[in-house]
N, C-alpha and C positions, 0 to 999 in steps of 0.2 A: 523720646528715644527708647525708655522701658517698653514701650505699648509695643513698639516695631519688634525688637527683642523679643518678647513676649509671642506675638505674633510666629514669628518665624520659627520659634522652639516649637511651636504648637502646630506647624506644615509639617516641621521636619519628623516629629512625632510622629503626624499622622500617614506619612508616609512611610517611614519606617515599620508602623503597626500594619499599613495593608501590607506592605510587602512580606511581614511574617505569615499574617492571611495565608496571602496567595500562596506562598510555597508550603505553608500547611495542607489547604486544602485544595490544591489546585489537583490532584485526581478527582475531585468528586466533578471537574470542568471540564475535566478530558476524556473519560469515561463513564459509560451508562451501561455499566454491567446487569447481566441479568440472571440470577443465579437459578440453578437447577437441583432438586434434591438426589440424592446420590442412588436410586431408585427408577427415577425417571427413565421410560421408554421411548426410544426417538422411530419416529416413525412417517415415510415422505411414498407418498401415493407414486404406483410405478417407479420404486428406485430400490436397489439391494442394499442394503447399507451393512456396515460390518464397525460395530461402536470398539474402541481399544482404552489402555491409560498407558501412558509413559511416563516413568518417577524420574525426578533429577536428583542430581549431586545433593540439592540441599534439602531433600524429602516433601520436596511440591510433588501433584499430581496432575498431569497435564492432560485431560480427557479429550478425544476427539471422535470423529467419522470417517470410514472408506468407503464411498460411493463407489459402487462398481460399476463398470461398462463388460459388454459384450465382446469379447476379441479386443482386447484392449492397446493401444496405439503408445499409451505412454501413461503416467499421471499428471494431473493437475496440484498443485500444493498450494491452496488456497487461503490466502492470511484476509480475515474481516477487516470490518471494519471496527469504531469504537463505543458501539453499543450491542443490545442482547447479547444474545448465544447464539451458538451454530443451530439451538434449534428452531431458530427464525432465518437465518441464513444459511442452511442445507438445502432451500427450496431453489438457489442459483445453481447449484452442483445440474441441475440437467442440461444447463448450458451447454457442459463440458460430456458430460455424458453421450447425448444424443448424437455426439462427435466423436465418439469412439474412446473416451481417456478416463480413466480413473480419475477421482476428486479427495483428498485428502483434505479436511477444515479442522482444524485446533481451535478449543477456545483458550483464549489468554487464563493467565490466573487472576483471581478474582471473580472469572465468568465460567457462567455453567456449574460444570461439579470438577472445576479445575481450580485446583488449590496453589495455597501460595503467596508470600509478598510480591507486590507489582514494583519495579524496577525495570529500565532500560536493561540494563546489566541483563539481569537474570529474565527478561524472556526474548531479548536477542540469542541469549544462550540456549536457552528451551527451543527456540524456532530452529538452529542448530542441530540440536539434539534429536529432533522428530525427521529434521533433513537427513542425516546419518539414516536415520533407519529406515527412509526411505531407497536411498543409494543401496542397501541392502540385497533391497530385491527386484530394484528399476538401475539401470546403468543411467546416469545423466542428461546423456544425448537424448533421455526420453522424459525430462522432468522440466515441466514448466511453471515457471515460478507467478502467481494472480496476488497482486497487492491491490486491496480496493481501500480508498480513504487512507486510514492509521495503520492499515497492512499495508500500503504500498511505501514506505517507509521501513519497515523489515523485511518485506520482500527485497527490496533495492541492498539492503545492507546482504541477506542473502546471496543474492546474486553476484556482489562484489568478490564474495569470499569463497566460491563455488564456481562449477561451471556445467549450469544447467542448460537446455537446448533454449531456453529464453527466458526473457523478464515483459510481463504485463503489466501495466500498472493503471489502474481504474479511478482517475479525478485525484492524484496525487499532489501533495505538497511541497515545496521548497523547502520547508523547515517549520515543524511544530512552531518553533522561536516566532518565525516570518507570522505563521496563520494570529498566534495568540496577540502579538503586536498591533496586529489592524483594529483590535478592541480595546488594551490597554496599553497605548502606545508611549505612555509616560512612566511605566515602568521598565526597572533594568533587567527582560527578561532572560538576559544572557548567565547571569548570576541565578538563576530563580528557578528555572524550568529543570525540573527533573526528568521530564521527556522531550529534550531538544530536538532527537529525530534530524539529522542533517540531511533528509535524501539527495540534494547537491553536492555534497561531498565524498559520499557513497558511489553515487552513479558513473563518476567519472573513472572509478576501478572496475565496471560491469564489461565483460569482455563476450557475452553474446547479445543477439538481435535484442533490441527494445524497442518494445508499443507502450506507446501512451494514448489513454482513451480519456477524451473528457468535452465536456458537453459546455455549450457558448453560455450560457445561463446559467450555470456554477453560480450561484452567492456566498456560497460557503468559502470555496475554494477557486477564486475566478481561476480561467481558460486561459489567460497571459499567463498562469504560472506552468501549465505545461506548456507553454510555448518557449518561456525560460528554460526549464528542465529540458527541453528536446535538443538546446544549441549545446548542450555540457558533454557529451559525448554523439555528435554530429554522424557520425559516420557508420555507427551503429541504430540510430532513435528515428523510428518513424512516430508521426503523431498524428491519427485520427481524432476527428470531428465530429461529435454529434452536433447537430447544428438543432438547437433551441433545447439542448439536455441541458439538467438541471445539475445537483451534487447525488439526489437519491432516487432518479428516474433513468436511468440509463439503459435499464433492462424491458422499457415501454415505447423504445422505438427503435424501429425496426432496423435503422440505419446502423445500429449498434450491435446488433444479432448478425449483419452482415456482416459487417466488420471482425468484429471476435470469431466466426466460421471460417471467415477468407484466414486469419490470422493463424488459428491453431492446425488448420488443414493444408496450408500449402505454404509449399517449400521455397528457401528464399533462390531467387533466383542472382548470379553473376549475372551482371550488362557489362558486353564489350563496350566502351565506349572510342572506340579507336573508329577513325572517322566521322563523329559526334561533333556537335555545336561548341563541346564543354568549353573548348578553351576560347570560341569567339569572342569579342567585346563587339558592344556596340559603337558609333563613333559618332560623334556629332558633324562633322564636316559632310559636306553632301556628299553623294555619291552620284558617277555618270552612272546614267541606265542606258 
């Protein structure tokens, strides 16, 4: 009977110790930051770029980039994903570029030469903070909001709380909680996670157009979860298809370039549907022909 005792003290322990672990170090699992010295020159073949810092309330520095366009249509506000710096991801800003729109990319704190403790709290707040000063000098109607991966989780909360001409979102989550679950599915990650990230929760306050982009072959992030995320606000959420994309190749097929052109260039259109199918059923009973 001791030995069982015995035993069971020594699970529970060892349970107890990973779960200190994990919520210890569980940033060094969710982020692959890449830091930059405060010197560095950012520099992107054929693109203008205009580097800034914006300080917060608690004396972080939030470094980032303004990709310029030509006659510019609106901006883009582009939240990464959760590794390097924008100076590996400023090479997507032409995306948006070659389409007429300013490109705005922050790096989190922690990455780059962006200072700071990393908490929900405070770079929800910081994402905020760069939004305001965007509104500054863009009226809304012309600001759209690009979440790809662990941005598209702040974008979403963004968009909730704003009212930007749209929300994009690039291989988005359910909920950090959901993604971290599918690896260690016998901890209590609801008590643990310091970046739960609810994008489901969020979403369903987003009051303009949403696109969801994501690709059949996600293993990171399977394809049914944006198909989850798209029924949560139905009437707003379209969801595009790469059909054989992956979590980090989305930008090497071509069906995806289509898609994000059609999306930021044209305007949504009202359907009458007054003399439409909508409201037919089908029936099972025969019918005379």
């Amino acid at each position: 009977m001791q030995s069982w005792v015995h035993i069971v003290w020594l699970v529970f322990a060892a349970y107890v110790g990973i779960s200190v672990l994990l919520y210890i170090f569980q940033d060094y699992f969710l982020f692959r930051p890449e830091k930059l010295d405060k010197d560095f020159q950012f520099h992107y073949k054929n693109q203008e770029i205009e580097e800034y810092n914006v300080e917060t309330r608690d004396g972080a520095l939030i470094n980032g980039l303004h990709f310029k366009a030509k006659s510019p249509k609106g901006v883009v506000f582009y939240l990464k994903g959760n590794s390097q710096s924008i100076k590996g991801w400023g090479k997507f800003a032409v995306d948006f570029t070659r389409n007429g729109y300013d490109v705005i990319m922050v790096d989190y704190r922690g990455f780059g030469k962006s200072t700071g403790r990393r908490t929900q709290k405070a770079v929800k707040r910081d994402m905020q903070i760069v939004y305001n000063q965007i509104k500054k000098r863009v009226p809304e109607k012309y600001i759209i909001l690009y979440g790809r991966s662990l941005g598209s989780g702040f974008a979403t909360k963004l968009a909730s709380m704003n009212e930007p001409k749209m929300l994009i979102l690039d291989a988005p989550y359910y909920s950090l909680s959901k993604v971290a679950k599918k690896y260690i599915p016998f901890m209590p990650l609801s008590l643990l996670m310091k970046f739960p990230m609810p994008t489901y929760k969020w979403l369903k306050y987003v009051k303009c157009p949403i696109h969801i982009l994501h690709g059949t072959d996600d293993r990171l992030i399977p394809y049914k979860t944006s198909v989850k995320l798209s029924k949560i606000n139905p009437k707003r959420t379209k969801l595009h298809t790469v059909i054989g994309g992956g979590h980090k190749d989305l930008n090497t097929f071509e069906s995806y370039h289509r898609m994000l052109t059609e999306i930021i260039t044209s305007q949504p259109q009202k359907i009458d549907l007054e003399g439409s199918s909508i409201h037919v059923k089908h029936t099972s009973k025969p019918i005379d022909v």
